[in-house]
C-alpha positions as CSV (number, residue, x, y, z in Angstrom):
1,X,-63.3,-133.9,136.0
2,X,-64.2,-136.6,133.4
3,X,-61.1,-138.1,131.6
4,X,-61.3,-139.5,128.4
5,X,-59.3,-142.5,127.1
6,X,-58.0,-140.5,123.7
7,X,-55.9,-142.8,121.7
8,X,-54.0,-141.2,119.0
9,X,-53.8,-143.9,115.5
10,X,-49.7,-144.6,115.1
11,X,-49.5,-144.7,111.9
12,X,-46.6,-147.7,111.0
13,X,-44.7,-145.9,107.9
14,X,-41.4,-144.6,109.4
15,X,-40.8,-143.1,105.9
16,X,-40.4,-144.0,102.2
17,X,-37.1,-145.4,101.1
18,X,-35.9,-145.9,97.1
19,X,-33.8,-148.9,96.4
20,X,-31.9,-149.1,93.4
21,X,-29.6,-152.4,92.5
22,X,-29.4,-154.4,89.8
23,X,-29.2,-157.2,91.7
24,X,-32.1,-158.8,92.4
25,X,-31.4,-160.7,95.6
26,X,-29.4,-157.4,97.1
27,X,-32.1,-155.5,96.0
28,X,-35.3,-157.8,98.1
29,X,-33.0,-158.0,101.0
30,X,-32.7,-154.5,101.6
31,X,-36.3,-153.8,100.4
32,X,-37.6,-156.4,103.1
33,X,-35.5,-155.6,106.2
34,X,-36.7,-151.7,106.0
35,X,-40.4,-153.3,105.4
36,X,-40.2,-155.3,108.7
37,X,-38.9,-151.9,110.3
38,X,-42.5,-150.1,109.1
39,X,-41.1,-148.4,106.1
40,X,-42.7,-148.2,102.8
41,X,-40.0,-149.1,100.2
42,X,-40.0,-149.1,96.5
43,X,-37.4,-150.8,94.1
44,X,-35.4,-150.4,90.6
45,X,-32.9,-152.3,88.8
46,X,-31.7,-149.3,87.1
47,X,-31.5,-145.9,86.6
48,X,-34.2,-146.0,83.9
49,X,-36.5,-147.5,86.6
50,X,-35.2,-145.5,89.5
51,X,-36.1,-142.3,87.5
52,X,-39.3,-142.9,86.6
53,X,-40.2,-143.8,90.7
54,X,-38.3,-140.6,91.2
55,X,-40.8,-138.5,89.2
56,X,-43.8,-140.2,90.5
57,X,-42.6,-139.7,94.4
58,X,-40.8,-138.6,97.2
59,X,-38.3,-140.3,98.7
60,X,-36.6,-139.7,102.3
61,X,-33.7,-142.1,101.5
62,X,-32.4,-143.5,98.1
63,X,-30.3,-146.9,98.7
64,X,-28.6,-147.3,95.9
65,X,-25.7,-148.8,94.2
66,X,-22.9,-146.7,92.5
67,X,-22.2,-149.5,89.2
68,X,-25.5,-149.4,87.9
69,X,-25.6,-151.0,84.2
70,X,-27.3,-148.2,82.4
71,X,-25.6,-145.0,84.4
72,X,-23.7,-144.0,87.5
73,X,-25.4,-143.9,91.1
74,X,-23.7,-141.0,91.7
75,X,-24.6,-138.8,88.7
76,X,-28.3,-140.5,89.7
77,X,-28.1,-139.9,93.4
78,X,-27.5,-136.0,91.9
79,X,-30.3,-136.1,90.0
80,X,-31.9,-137.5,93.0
81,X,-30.9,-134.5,95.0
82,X,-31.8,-132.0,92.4
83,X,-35.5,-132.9,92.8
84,X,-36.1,-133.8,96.1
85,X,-33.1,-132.1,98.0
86,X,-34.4,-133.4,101.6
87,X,-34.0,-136.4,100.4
88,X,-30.8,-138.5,101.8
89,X,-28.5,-141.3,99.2
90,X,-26.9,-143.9,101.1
């Protein structure tokens, strides 16, 4: 019997991850820890922002703040929900 040496490609994107702040500096550090951990992460400042991501793709997790200077994180995180209901808000 022959064996083969099969390697299977790993891909390194654990998942997608939203983060939403308005601060800027709490918004990179999140974004770049989950990077370094293989997932793909996009980022808004506001609701405004975060919505238009949100419409564009899917996320498995939403980070995201609950004083957001345009709405509430909650009422987004709903929103959220609504769309993509796998999706998890932290």
């Amino acid at each position: 019997m022959i064996q083969e040496n099969i390697t299977t490609p790993v891909s390194k994107n654990k998942g997608y991850i939203l983060v939403i702040d308005d601060e800027d500096n709490i918004r990179s550090l999140f974004a770049n820890y989950h990077e370094k951990l293989g997932y793909q992460v996009d980022m808004a400042k506001d609701g405004s922002e975060a919505k238009n991501l949100i419409d564009q793709n899917i996320y498995d997790i939403a980070l995201l703040d609950v004083g957001l200077p345009d709405c509430n994180g909650l009422d987004l995180l709903k929103e959220l929900k609504e769309i993509h209901p796998p999706c998890l808000g932290v």
